[in-house]
C-alpha positions as CSV (number, residue, x, y, z in Angstrom):
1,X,97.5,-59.4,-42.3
2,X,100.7,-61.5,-44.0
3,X,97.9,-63.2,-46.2
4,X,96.4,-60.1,-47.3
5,X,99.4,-58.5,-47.8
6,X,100.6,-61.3,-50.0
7,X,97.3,-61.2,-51.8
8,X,97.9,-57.5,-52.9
9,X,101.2,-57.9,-53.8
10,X,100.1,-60.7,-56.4
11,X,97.5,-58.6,-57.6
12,X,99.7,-55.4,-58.4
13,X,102.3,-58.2,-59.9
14,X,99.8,-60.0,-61.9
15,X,100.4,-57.7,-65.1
16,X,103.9,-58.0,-65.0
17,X,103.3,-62.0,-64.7
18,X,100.9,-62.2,-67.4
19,X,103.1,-59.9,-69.9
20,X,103.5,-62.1,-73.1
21,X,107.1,-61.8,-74.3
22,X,108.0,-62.0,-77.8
23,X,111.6,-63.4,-78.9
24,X,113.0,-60.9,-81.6
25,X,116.1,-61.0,-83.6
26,X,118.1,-58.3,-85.3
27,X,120.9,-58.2,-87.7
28,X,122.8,-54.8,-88.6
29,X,120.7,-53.5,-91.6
30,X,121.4,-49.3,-91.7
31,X,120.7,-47.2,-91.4
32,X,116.9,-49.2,-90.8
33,X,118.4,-51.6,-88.0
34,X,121.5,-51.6,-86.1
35,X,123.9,-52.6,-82.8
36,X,124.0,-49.1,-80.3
37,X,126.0,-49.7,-77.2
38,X,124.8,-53.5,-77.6
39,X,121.4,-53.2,-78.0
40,X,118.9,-52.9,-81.5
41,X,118.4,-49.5,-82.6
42,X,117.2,-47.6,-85.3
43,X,113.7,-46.8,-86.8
44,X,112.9,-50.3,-87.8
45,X,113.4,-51.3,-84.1
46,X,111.7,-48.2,-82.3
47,X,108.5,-48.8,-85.0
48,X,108.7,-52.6,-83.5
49,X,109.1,-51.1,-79.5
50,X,106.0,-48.3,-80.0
51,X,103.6,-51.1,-81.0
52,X,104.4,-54.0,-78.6
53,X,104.6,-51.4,-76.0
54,X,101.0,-50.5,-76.6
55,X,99.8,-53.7,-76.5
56,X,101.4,-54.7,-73.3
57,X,103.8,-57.4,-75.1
58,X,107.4,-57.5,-73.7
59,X,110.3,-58.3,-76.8
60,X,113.5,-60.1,-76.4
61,X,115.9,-59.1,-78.8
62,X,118.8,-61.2,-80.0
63,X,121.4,-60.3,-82.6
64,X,121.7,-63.5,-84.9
65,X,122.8,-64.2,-88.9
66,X,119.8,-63.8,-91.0
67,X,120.3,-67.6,-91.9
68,X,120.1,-68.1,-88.1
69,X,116.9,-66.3,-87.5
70,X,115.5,-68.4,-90.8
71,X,116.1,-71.5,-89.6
72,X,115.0,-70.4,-86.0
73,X,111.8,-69.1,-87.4
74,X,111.1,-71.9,-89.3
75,X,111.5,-74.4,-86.2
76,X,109.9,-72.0,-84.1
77,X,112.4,-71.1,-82.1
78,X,112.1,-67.4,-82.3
79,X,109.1,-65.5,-83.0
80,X,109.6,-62.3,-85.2
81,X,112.7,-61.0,-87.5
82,X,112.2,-57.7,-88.8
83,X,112.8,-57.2,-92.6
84,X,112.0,-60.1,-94.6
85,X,111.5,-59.7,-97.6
86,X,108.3,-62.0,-98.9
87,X,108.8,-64.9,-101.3
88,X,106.8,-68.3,-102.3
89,X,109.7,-70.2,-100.7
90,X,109.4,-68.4,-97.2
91,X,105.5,-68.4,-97.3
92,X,106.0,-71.8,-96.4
93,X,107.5,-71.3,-92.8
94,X,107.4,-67.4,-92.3
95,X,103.9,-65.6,-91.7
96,X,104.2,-62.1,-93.1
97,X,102.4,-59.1,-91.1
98,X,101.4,-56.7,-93.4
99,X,103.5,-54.6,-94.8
100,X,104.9,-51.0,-92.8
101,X,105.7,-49.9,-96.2
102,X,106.8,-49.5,-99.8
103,X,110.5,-49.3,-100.2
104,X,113.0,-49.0,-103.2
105,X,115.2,-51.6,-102.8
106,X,117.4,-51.8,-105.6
107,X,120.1,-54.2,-106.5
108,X,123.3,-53.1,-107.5
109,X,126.3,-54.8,-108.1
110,X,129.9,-54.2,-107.1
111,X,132.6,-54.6,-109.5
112,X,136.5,-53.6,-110.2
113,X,136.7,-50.1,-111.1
114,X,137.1,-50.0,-115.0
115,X,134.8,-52.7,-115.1
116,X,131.2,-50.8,-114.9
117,X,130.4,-50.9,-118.6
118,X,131.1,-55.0,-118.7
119,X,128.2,-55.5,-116.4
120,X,125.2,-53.5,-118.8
121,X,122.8,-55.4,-118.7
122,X,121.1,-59.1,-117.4
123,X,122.6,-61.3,-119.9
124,X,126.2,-60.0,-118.6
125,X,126.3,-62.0,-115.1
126,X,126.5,-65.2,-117.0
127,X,130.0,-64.0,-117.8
128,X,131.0,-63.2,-114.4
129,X,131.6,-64.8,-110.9
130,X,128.9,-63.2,-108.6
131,X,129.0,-63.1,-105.1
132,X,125.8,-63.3,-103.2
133,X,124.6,-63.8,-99.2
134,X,122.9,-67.4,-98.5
135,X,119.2,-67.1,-97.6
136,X,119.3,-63.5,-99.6
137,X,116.1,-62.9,-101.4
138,X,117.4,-61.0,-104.7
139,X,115.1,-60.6,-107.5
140,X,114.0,-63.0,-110.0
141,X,115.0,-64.4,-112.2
142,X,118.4,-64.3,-110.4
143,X,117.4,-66.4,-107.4
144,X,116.5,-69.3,-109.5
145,X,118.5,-68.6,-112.6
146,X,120.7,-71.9,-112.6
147,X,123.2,-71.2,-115.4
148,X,124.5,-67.9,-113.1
149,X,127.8,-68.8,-111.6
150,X,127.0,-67.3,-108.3
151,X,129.7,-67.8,-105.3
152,X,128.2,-68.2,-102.1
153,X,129.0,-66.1,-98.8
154,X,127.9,-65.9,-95.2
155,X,128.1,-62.3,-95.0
156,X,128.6,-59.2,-96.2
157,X,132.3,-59.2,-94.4
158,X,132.7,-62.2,-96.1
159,X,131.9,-61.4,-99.8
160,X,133.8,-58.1,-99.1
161,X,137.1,-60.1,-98.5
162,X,136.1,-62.8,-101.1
163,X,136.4,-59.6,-103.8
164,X,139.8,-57.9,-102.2
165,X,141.2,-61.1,-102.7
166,X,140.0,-61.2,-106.5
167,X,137.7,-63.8,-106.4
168,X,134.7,-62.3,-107.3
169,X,134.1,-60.3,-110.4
170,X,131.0,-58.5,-108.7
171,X,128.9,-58.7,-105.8
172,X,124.9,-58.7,-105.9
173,X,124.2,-56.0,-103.3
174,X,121.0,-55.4,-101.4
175,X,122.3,-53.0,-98.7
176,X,125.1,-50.3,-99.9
177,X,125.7,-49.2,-96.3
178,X,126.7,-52.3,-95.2
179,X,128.5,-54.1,-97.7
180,X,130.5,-50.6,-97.8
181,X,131.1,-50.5,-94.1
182,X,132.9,-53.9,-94.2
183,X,135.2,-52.2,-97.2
184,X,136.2,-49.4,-95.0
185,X,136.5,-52.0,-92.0
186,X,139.8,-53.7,-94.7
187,X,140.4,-50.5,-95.5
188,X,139.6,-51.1,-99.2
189,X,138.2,-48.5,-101.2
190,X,139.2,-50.7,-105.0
191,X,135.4,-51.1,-106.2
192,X,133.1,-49.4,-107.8
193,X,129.1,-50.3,-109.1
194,X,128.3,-51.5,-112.9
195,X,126.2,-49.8,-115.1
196,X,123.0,-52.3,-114.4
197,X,121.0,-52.0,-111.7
198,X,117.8,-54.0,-111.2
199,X,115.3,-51.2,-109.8
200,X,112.5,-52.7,-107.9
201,X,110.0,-52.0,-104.9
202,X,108.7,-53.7,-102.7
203,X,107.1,-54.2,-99.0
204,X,108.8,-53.8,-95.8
205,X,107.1,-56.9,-93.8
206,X,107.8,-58.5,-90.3
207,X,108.2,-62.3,-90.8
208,X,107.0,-64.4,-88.1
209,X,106.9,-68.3,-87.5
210,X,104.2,-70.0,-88.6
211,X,104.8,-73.1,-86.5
212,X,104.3,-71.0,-83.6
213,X,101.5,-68.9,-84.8
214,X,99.4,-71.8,-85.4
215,X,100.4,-73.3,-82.1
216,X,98.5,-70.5,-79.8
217,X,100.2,-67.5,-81.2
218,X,97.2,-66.7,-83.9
219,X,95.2,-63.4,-81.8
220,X,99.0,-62.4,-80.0
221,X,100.5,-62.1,-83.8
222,X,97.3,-60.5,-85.3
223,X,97.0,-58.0,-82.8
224,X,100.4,-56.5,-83.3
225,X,100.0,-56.9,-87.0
226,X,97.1,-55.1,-86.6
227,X,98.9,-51.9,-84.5
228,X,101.5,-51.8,-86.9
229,X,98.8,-51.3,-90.0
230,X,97.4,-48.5,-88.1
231,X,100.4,-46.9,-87.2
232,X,101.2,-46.9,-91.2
233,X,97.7,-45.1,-91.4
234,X,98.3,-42.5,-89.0
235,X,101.6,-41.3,-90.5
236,X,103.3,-42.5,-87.4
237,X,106.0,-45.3,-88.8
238,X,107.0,-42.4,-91.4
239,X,107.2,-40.1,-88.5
240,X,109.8,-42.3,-86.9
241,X,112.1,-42.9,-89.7
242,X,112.7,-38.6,-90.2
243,X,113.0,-38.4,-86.5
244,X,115.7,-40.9,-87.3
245,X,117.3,-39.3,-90.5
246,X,115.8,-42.2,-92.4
247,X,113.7,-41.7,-95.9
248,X,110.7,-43.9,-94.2
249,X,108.7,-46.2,-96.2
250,X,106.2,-45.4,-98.6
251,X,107.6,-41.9,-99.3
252,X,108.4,-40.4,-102.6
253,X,112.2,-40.9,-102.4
254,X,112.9,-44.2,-100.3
């Protein structure tokens, strides 16, 4: 009786034993991706949940820098960061799911009010001290543009103290909502946004590592890739971001 008791308690547990677990990180990225109570939330994340969920795949979320999750993906360490936007240089160590969806993604530039109209155009940043986040994917020519005299930050908190303290004349800026929630955090409102913008659009992609998806992580990868294509198709992902308050990907006003 013990032994068959033992026996039907592996077999109900076997599922739960078997679940494949992804490792996850999240950065705060609103209103797409942020911290509630401690734990990831926001559209991007419940998208994410919905699919593995279906699939029977378990994820364990960590809150890291972006640089952090990079490195991590590229030595394997972690398996998915959501948000990555694709470039030749990440191809290299990131495998890119295809994309939820098409998103605006502008990038604006903070400046000293009074100062809008010095920054009209590209061939103005070579006059200026620009602050940019390592490992951010801009636009190009900007990433690679060599005679820029851009000023290096770890963060968006950062950057924002960098240009309180006056040593930035402007800031490249991919996220408004969070480079302007680390003003309000110093309790500076002194900025404002130049006249160019660099107006682009571009896919919303999960990046995962390619070390471990061609060390035995190919079908577990492609099958989630695979979910999140079709919940694109069915409207679903977009159904998430309004339930959220969030323009979703791929709609008419991102």
């Amino acid at each position: 009786m013990k032994r068959l008791f033992c026996l039907l308690l592996l077999t109900l547990t076997w599922p739960a034993l078997a679940q494949e677990t992804l490792r996850v990180d999240f950065r705060e990225r609103p209103p797409e991706m942020y911290r509630v109570d401690g734990a990831p939330g926001g559209p991007l994340v419940v998208v994410l949940e919905t699919a593995a969920q279906r699939l029977g795949i378990a994820l364990q979320w960590r809150e890291a820098p972006f640089l952090r999750s990079l490195d991590d993906l590229r030595s394997g360490r972690i398996d998915l960061v959501p948000r990555v936007l694709m470039t030749e240089e990440r191809q290299t160590y990131v495998h890119f799911f295809p994309s939820i969806g098409n998103q605006a993604l502008d990038i604006r530039f903070v400046v000293h009010p009074g100062h809008e109209a010095d920054l009209d155009q590209y061939g103005d940043l070579y006059r200026l001290a620009v602050g940019v986040k390592r490992g951010t994917a801009y636009f190009e020519p900007f990433d690679s543009d060599r005679k820029l005299n851009r000023v290096y930050a770890s963060d968006d908190a950062q950057l924002a103290a960098m240009f309180r303290a006056g040593r930035l004349d402007a800031i490249a800026v991919l996220d408004q909502q969070p480079m302007e929630t680390q003003f309000s955090t110093l309790a500076f409102h002194d900025f404002s946004y130049a006249h160019y913008v660099h107006r682009q659009v571009l896919g919303n992609h999960f990046g995962a590592s390619l070390k471990r998806y061609r060390s035995g992580r190919q079908a577990l990868y492609n099958r989630l890739a695979s979910e999140l294509e079709q919940m694109r198709e069915d409207g679903e992902i977009a159904l998430i971001y309004r339930r959220h308050g969030v323009a979703a990907p791929d709609s008419a006003n991102p």
